[in-house]
C-alpha positions as CSV (number, residue, x, y, z in Angstrom):
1,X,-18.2,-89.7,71.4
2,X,-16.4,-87.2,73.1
3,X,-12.8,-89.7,73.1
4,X,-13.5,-90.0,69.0
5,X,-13.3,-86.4,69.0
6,X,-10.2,-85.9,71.1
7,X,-8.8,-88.6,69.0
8,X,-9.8,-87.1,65.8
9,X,-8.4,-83.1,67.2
10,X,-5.1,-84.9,68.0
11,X,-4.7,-86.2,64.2
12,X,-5.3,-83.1,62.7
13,X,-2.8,-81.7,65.3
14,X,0.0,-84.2,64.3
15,X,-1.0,-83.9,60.2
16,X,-1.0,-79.8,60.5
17,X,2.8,-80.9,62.3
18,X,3.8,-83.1,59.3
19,X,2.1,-80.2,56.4
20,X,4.6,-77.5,58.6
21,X,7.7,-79.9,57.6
22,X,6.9,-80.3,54.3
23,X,6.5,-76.5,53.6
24,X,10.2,-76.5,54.9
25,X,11.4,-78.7,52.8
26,X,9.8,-77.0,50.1
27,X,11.1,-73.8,51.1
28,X,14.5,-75.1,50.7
29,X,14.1,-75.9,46.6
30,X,12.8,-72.9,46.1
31,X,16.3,-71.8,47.3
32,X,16.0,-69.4,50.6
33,X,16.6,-69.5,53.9
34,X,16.0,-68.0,57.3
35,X,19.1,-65.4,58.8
36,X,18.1,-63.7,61.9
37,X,14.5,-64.0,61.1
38,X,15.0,-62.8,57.7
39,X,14.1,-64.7,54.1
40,X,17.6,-64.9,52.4
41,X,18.1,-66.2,49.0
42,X,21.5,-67.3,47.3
43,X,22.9,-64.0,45.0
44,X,22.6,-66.2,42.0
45,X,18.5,-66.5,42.7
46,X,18.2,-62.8,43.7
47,X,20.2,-62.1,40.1
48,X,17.6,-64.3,38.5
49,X,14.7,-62.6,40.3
50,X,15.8,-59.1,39.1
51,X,15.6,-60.5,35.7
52,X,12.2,-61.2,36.0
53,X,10.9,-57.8,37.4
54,X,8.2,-56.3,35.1
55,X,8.9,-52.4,34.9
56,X,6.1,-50.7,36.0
57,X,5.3,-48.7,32.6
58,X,5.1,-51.8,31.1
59,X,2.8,-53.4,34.2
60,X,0.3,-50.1,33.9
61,X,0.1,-50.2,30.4
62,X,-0.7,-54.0,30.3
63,X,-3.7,-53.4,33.0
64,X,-7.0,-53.4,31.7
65,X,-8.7,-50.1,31.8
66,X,-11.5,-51.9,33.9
67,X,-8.7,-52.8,36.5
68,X,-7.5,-49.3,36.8
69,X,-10.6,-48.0,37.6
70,X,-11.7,-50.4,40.7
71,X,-8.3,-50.3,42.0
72,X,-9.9,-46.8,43.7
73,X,-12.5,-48.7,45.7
74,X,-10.4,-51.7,46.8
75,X,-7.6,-49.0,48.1
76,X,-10.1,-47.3,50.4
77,X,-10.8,-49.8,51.9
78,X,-8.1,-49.6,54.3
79,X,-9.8,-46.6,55.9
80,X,-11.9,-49.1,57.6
81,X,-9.7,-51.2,58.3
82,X,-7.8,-49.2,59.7
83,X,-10.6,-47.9,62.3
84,X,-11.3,-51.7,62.7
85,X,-7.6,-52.7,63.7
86,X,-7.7,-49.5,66.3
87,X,-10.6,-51.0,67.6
88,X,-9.8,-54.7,68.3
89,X,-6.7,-53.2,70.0
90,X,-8.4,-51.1,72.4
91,X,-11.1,-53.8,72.7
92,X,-9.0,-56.7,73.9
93,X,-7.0,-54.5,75.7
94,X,-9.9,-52.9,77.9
95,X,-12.2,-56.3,77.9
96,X,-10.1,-59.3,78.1
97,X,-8.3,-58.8,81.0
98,X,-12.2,-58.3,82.9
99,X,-13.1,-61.9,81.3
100,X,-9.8,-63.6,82.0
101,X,-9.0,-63.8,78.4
102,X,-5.8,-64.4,77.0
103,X,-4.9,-61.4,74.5
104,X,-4.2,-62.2,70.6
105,X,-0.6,-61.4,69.7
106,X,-1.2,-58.8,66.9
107,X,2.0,-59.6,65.0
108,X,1.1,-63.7,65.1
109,X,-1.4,-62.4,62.2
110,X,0.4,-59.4,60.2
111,X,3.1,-61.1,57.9
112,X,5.2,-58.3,55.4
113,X,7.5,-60.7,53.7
114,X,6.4,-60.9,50.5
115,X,6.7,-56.9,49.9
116,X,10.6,-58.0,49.8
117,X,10.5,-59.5,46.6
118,X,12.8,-58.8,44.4
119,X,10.8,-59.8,41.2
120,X,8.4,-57.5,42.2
121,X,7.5,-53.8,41.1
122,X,6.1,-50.9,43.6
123,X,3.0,-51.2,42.3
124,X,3.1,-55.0,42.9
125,X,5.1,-54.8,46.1
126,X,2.0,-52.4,47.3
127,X,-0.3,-54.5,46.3
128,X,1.3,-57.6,48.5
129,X,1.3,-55.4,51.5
130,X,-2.3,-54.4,50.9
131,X,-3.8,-57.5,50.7
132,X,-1.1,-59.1,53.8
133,X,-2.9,-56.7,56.1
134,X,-6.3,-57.0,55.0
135,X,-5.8,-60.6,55.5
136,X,-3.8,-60.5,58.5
137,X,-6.4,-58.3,60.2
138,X,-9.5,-60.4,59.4
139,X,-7.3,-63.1,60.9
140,X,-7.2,-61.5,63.7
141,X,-10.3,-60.1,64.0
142,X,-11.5,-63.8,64.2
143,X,-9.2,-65.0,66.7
144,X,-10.5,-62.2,69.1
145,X,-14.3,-62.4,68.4
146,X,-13.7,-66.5,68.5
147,X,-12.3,-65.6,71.8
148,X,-14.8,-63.7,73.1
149,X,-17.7,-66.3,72.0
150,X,-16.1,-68.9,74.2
151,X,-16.5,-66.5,77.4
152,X,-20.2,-65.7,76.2
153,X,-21.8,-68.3,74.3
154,X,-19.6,-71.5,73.8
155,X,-22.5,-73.5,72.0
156,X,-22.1,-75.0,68.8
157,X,-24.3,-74.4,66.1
158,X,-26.8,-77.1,65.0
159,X,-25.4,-76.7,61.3
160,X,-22.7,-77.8,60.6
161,X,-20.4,-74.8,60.0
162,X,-18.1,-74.3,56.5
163,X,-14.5,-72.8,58.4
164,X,-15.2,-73.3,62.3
165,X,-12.9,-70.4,64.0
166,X,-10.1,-71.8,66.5
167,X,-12.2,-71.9,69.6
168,X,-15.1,-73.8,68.4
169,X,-13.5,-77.4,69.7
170,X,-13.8,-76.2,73.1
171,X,-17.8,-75.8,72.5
172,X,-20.4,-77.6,74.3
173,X,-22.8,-79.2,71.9
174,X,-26.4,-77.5,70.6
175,X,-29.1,-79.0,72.4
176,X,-27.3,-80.3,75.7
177,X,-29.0,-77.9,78.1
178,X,-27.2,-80.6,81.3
179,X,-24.0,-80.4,79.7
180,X,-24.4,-76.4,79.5
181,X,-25.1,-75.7,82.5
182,X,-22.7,-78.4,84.2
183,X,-19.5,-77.0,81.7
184,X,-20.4,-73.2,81.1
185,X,-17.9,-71.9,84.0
186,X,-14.9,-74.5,83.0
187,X,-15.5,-74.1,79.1
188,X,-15.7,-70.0,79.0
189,X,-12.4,-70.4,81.0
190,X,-10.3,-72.9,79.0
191,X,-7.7,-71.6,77.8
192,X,-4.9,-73.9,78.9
193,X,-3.7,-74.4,75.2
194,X,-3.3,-70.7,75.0
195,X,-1.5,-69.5,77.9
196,X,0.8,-72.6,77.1
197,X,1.6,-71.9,73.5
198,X,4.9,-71.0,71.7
199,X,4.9,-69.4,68.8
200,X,7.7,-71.3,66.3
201,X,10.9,-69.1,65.8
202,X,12.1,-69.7,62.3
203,X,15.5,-71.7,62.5
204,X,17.9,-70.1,64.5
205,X,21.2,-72.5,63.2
206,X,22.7,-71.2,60.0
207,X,22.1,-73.9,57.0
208,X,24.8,-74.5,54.7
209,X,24.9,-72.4,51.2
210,X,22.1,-73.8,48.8
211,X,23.3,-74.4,45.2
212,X,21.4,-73.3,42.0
213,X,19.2,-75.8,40.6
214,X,20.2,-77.4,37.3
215,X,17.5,-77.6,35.0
């Protein structure tokens, strides 16, 4: 059983590879590229994109009046969030070097790309950023609570869960009191994969000039 499952982690490791090289490729028809870590898109793109920018009277007056008036309670929501991102930083930072675990990378989970838009307004450009670091911090509050679940209680659930976190692999199964007992020391400290991972650079060779597509 335990092979199958190796087997099976491996083939979701190579297919998550082969989905990674197909969002390159697709990255390239949509005409950008990477330049010292930045998006770059050809001037004839960036012309087109400015073309398409809704003003932002005009983006105001078409929202609803319903949407103006929740925008107040989604926006203050990054008060907590805010508390909650101080927190997971002084948290990992005081606890995981006690338990031997490897820290989350903060900025592996806070992305601000698509702020730089060009088609977008302010109020649209705020918006992206809003919802990047919502997103990104959930992300990462995850990977550090998944974290600290394999140090104190790597035991999978008897349900089957709907979005197992990251760590949950390395689990011993519900039930097996031997196999918890026999694996809780090696299990709460396997983190090989972590301490060995590199985090993917975008391309650092310059690609030739894209041309326009033709319709």
């Amino acid at each position: 059983m335990a092979h199958i499952y190796d087997e099976l982690t491996q083939r979701i490791k190579t297919l998550e590879k082969e989905l990674e090289t197909a969002l390159d490729e697709k990255e390239r028809k949509v005409q950008f590229l990477w330049a010292k870590g930045k998006v770059k898109f050809e001037s004839s793109v960036l012309a087109e994109h400015r073309k398409l920018k809704s003003s932002l009277s005009r983006y105001v007056l078409d929202s609803t009046f319903l949407t103006i008036l929740t925008a107040p309670v989604i926006y203050i929501g990054v008060v907590p969030f805010m508390f909650l991102d101080l927190f997971l930083v002084a948290y990992q930072t005081i606890c995981f070097p006690v338990y031997g675990i490897p820290k989350a990378k903060r900025a592996d989970y806070f992305v601000f790309d698509r702020g730089q838009l060009k088609y977008l307004n302010l109020v649209e450009r705020i918006n992206c950023i809003y919802c990047s670091y919502g997103n990104g911090l959930f992300a990462y509050a995850r990977e550090i609570s998944a974290r600290t679940e394999q140090h104190w209680c790597p035991i999978k659930h008897a349900r089957r869960l709907r979005a197992a976190h990251s760590r949950y692999a390395h689990f011993v199964d519900y039930g097996n009191a031997p196999q918890y007992r026999e694996q809780i020391e090696t299990v709460r400290n396997d983190f090989v994969d972590l301490r060995t991972l590199t985090r993917p650079d975008p391309p650092a060779k310059k690609d030739p000039p894209l041309t326009p597509k033709t319709s």
